[in-house]
C-alpha positions as CSV (number, residue, x, y, z in Angstrom):
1,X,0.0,0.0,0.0
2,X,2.9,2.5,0.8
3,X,4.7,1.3,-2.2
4,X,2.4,2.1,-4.5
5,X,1.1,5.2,-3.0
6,X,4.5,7.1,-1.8
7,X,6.6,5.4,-4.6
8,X,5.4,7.3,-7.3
9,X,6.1,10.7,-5.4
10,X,10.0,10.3,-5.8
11,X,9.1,12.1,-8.8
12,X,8.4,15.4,-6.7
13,X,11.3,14.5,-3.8
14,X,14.0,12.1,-4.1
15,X,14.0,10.7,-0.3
16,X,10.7,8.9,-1.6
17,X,12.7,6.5,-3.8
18,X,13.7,4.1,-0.9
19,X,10.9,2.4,-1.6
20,X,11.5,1.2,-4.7
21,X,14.5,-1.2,-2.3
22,X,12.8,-4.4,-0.9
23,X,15.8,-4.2,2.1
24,X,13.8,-0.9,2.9
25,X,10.5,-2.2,3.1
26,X,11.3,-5.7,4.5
27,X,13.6,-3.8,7.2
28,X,10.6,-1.6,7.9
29,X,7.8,-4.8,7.8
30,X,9.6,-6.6,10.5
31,X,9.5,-3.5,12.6
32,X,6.2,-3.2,12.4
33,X,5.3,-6.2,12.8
34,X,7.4,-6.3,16.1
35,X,5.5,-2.9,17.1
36,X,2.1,-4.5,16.3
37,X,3.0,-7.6,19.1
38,X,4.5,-5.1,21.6
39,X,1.5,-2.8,21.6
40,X,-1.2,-5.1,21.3
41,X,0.1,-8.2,22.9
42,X,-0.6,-7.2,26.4
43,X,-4.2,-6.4,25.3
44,X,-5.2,-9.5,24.0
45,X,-3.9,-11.4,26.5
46,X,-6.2,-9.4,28.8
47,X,-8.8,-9.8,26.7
48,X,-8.3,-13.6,26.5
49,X,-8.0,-13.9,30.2
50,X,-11.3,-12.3,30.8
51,X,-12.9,-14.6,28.6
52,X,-11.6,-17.4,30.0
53,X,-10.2,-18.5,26.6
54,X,-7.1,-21.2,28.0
55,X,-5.6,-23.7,26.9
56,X,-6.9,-27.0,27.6
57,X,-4.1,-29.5,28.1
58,X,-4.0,-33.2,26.8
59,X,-3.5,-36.4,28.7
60,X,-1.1,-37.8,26.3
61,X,1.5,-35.0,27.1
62,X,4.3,-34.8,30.0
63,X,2.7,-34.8,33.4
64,X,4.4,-31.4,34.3
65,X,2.3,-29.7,31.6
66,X,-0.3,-29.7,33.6
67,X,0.8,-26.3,35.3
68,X,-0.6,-24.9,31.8
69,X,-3.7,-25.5,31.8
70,X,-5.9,-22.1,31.5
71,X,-3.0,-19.9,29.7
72,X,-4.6,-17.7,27.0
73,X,-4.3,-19.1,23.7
74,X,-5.4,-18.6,20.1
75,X,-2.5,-15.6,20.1
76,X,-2.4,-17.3,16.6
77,X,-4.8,-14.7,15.4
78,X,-2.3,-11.9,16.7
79,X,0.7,-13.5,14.5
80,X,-1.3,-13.3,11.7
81,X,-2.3,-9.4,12.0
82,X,1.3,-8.5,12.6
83,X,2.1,-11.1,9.6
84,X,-1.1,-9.7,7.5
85,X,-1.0,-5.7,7.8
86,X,3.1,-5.2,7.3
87,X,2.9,-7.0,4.2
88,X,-0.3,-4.6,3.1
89,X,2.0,-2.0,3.8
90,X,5.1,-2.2,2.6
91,X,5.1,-5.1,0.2
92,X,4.0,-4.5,-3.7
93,X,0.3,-6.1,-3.5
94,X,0.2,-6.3,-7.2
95,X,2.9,-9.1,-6.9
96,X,1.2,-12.3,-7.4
97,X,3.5,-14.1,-5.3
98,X,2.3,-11.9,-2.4
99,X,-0.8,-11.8,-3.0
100,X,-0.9,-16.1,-2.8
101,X,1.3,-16.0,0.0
102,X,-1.4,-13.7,2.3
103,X,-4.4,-16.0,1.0
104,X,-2.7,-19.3,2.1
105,X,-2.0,-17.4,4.9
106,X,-5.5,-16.5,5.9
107,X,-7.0,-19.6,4.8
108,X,-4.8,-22.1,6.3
109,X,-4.7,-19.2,10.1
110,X,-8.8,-20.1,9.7
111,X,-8.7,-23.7,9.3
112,X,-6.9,-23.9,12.8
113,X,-9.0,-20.9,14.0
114,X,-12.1,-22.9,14.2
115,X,-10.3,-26.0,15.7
116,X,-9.0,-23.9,18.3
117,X,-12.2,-22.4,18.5
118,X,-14.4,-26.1,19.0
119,X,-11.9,-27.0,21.6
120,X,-11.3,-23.9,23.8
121,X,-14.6,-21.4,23.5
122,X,-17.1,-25.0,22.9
123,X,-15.0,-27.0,25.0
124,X,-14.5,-30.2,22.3
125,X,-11.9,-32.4,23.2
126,X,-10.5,-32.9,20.0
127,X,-11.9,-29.7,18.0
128,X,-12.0,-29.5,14.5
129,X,-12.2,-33.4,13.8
130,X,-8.6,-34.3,11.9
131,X,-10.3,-35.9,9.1
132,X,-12.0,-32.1,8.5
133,X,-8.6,-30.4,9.0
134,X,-6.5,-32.9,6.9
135,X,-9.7,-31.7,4.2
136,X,-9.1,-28.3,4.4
137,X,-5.7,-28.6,4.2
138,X,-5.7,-30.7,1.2
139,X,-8.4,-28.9,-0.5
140,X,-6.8,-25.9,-0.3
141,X,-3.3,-27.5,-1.4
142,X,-5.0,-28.6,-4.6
143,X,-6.4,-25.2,-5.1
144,X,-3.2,-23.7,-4.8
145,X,-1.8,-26.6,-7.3
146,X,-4.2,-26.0,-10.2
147,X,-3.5,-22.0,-9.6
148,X,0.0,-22.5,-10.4
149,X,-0.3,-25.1,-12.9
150,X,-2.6,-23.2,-15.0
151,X,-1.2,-20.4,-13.8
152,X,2.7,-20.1,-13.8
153,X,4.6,-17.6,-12.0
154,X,7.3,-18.2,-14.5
155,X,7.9,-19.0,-17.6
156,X,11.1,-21.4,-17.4
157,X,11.0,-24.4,-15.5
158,X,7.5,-24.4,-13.9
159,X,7.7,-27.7,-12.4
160,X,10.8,-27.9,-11.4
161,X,12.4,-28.1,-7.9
162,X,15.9,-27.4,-7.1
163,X,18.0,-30.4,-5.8
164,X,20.4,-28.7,-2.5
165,X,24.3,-29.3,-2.9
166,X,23.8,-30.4,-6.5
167,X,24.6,-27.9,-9.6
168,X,22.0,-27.8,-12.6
169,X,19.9,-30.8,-10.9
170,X,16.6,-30.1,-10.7
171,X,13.2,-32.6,-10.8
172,X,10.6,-32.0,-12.8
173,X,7.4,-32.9,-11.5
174,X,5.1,-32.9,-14.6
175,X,1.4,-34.6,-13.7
176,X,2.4,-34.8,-10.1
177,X,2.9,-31.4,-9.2
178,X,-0.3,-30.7,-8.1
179,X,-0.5,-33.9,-5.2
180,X,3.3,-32.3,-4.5
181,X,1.7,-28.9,-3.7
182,X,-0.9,-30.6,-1.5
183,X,1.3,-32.8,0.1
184,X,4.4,-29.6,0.9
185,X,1.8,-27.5,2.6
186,X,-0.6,-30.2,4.5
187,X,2.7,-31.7,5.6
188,X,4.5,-28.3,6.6
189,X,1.6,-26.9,8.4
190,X,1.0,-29.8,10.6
191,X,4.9,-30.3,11.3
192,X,4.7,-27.0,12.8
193,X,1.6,-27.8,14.8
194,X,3.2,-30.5,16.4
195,X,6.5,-28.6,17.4
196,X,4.2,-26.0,19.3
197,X,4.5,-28.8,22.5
198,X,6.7,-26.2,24.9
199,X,6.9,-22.4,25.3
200,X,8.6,-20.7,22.1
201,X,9.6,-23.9,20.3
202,X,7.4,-23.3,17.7
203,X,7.8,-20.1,17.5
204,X,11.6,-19.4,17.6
205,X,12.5,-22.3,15.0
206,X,9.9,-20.8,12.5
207,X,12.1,-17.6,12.8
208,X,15.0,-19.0,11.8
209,X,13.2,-20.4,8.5
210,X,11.7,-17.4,7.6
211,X,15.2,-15.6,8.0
212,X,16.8,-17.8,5.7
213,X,13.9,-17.8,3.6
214,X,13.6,-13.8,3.2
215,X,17.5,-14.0,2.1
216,X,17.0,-17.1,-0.2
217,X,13.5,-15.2,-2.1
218,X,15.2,-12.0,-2.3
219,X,18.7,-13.7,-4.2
220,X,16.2,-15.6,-6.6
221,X,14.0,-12.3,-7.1
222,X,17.5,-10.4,-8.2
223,X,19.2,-11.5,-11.1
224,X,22.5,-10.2,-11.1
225,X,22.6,-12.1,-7.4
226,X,20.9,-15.3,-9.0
227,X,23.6,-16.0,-12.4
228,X,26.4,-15.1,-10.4
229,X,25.1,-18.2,-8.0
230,X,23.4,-20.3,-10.8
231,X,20.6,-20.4,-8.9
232,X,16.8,-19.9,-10.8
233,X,16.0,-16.6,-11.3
234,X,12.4,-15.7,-10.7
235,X,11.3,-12.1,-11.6
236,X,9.4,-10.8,-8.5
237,X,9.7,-13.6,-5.7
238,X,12.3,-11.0,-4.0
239,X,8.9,-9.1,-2.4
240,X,8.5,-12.7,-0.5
241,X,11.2,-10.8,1.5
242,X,9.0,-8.4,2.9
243,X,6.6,-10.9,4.1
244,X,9.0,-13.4,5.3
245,X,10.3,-10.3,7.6
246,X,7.1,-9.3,8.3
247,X,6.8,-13.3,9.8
248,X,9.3,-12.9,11.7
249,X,9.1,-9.6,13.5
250,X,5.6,-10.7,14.0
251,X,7.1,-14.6,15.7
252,X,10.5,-12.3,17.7
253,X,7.7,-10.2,19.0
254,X,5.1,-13.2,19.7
255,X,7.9,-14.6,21.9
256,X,8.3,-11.8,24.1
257,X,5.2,-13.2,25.8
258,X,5.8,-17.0,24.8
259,X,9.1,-17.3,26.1
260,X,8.6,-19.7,29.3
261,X,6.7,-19.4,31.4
262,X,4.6,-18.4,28.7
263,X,1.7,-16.1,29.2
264,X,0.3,-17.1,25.8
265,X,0.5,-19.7,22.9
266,X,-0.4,-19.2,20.1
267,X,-2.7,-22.5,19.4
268,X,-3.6,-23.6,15.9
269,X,-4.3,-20.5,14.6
270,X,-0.7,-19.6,14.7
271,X,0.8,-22.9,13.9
272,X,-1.5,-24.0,10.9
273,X,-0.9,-20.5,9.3
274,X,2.7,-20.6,9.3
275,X,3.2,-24.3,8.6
276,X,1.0,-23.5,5.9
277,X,3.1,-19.9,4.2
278,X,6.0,-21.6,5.3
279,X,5.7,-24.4,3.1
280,X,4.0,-22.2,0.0
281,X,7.3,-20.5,0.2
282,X,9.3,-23.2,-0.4
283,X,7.0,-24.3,-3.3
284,X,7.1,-20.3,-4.6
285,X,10.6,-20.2,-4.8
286,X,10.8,-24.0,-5.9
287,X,12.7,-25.0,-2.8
288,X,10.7,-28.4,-1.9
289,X,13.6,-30.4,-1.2
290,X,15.8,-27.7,0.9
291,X,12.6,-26.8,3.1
292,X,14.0,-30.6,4.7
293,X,16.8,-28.9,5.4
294,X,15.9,-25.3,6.4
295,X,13.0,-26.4,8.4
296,X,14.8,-29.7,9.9
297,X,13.7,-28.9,13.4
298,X,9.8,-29.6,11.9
299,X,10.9,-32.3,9.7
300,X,12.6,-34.6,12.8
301,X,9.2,-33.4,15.0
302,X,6.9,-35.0,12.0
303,X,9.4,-38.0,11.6
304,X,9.7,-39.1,15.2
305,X,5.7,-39.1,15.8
306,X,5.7,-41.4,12.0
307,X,8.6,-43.7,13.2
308,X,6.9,-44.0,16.8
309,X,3.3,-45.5,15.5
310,X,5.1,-47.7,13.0
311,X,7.1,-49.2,15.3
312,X,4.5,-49.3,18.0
313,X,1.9,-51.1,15.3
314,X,4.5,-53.1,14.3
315,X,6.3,-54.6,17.0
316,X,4.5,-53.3,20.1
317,X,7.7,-51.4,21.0
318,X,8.3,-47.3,21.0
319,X,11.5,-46.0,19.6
320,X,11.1,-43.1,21.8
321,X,10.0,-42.4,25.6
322,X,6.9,-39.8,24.1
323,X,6.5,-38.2,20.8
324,X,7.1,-35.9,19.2
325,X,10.6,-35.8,19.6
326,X,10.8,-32.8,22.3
327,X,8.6,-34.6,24.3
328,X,11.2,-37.6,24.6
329,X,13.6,-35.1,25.8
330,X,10.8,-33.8,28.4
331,X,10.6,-37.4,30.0
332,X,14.8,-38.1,29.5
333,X,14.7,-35.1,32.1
334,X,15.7,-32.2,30.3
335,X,14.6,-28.8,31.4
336,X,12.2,-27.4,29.0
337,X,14.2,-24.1,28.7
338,X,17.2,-26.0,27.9
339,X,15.3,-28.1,25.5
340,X,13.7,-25.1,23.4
341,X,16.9,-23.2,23.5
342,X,19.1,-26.3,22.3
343,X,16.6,-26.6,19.3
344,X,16.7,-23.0,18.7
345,X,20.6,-23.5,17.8
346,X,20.3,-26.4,15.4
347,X,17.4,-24.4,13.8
348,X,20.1,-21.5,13.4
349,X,22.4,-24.2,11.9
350,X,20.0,-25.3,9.8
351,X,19.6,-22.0,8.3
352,X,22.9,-21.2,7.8
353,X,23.4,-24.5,6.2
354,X,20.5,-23.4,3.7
355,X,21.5,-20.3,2.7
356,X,25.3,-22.1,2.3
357,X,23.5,-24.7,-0.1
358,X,24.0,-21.7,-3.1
359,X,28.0,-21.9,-3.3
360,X,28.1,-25.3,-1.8
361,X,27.5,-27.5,-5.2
């Protein structure tokens, strides 16, 4: 919204060109973002409080979770206001890639709006039944799929992904694409739901993919950045920057209050919406296969909980004292602090690793 109505008035004084630079608007996204969850933060968590809107805490978790029980939740729906109205502002909202970004956004920050909603506000064990979610989810995934099938945000290589570590190697999808779409973002978005077991895990390792995201989006969006790498160059996908800053001023500030002890979570809401952008990313910038590796964290969550009903079907036998993983860590005897700030780090690793992917091949 800025961009397009104080970019035109460089014409009349040269201080308004600035926003022509995505580093200026993504700088200024996060910020807001941040300022959004410092302002309003302690508001809605009054406001939650009052209506008695708390989390309701599962059997089949660590005994000393119990202590949670009642803490405000659904601050989902703040995340995706300070994610939502940066990106209005400062992003180009002509750029297709933003504008699909913001719906997926939206759409998948709904479906786990109404599943926070059936458990917490109407009290339903289970909420939104998974069947109904995984239909959402899929639905929408296959949406998306058609959209960029018929619709290509590139000319060159529309089904291709990128292969990490390996020069000029990319997989073309063809007639598959669209069950790929539907399978990157169901999966992604419920990875992240199940990391959101312990205050800030969730959180803090989705800022860390965004991060490395925002700088991978704006060297394929620039194409003197993208030859010099050999990398795919894709005119436009450097505005993802702004909203991937926008993510995660809006998750730094979200932790101020979800830091343990937490004083909110952010529930569904929060977790299915940026599971959901997070993997639309990946498929945006045609980054399937190194979302494994930027978002390992979520990837070893999702692959524990698999590995643990397999075995347990199979032989009768858990590979692991509770999953997902960070709850086997719980019961080992690790501190939750120390298991949330641990993570943190390999998520930092991760990222780094990602963003070295481009000159390692």
């Amino acid at each position: 919204m800025l961009y397009r109505l104080l970019y035109p008035l460089r014409e009349y004084f040269f201080a308004f060109n600035v926003f022509r630079y995505i580093t200026f608007r993504a700088a200024y996204a996060m910020v807001t973002a941040l300022l959004i969850l410092f302002i309003f933060g302690p508001l809605m968590i009054r406001w939650l409080r009052r209506f008695q809107i708390g989390q309701r805490i599962r059997k089949e978790v660590p005994s000393n979770h119990s202590n949670k029980e009642g803490t405000p939740t659904m601050g989902g729906v703040l995340i995706i206001a300070a994610v939502v109205i940066p990106t209005l502002l400062w992003a180009n909202l002509g750029n297709p890639y933003i504008q699909v970004v913001l719906v997926v956004t939206v759409w998948t920050g709904l479906i786990g709006f109404i599943d926070d909603y059936l458990n917490v506000v109407k009290k339903r064990d289970k909420g939104l039944v998974g069947r109904y979610k995984l239909l959402g989810q899929f639905l929408f995934g296959a949406a998306l799929g058609v959209f960029l099938y018929l619709n290509p945000l590139v000319r060159e290589n529309i089904h291709m992904t990128a292969v990490p570590f390996i020069k000029d190697l990319y997989i073309n999808w063809n007639i598959v694409y669209i069950p790929m779409v539907m399978f990157v973002i169901t999966g992604t978005s419920n990875a992240v739901n199940l990391t959101d077991g312990l205050d800030g895990l969730a959180a803090g390792v989705a800022a860390f993919c965004f991060f490395a995201f925002a700088a991978l989006a704006y060297l394929s969006g620039h194409k003197g950045f993208a030859d010099y790498l050999n990398i795919l160059y894709m005119e436009g996908s450097g505005e993802l920057t702004v909203y991937c800053l926008s993510v995660v001023g809006a998750l730094l500030g979200f932790l101020w209050y979800n830091a343990h002890p937490a004083e909110i979570f952010m529930g569904d809401t929060g977790s299915l919406a940026i599971g959901g952008a997070l993997g639309t990313i990946a498929v945006l910038l045609k980054m399937e296969l190194l979302l494994i590796v930027v978002g390992g964290i979520f990837f070893a969550e999702t692959v524990s909980v698999i590995l643990q009903v397999v075995s347990f079907r199979l032989t009768g036998k858990r590979i692991f004292r509770m999953a997902p993983l960070h709850h086997h860590f719980e019961l080992k005897g690790w501190p939750e602090g120390k298991i949330v700030i641990r993570f943190w780090i390999i998520a930092a690793l991760l990222a780094l690793l990602s963003i070295s992917t481009l000159k390692i091949r």
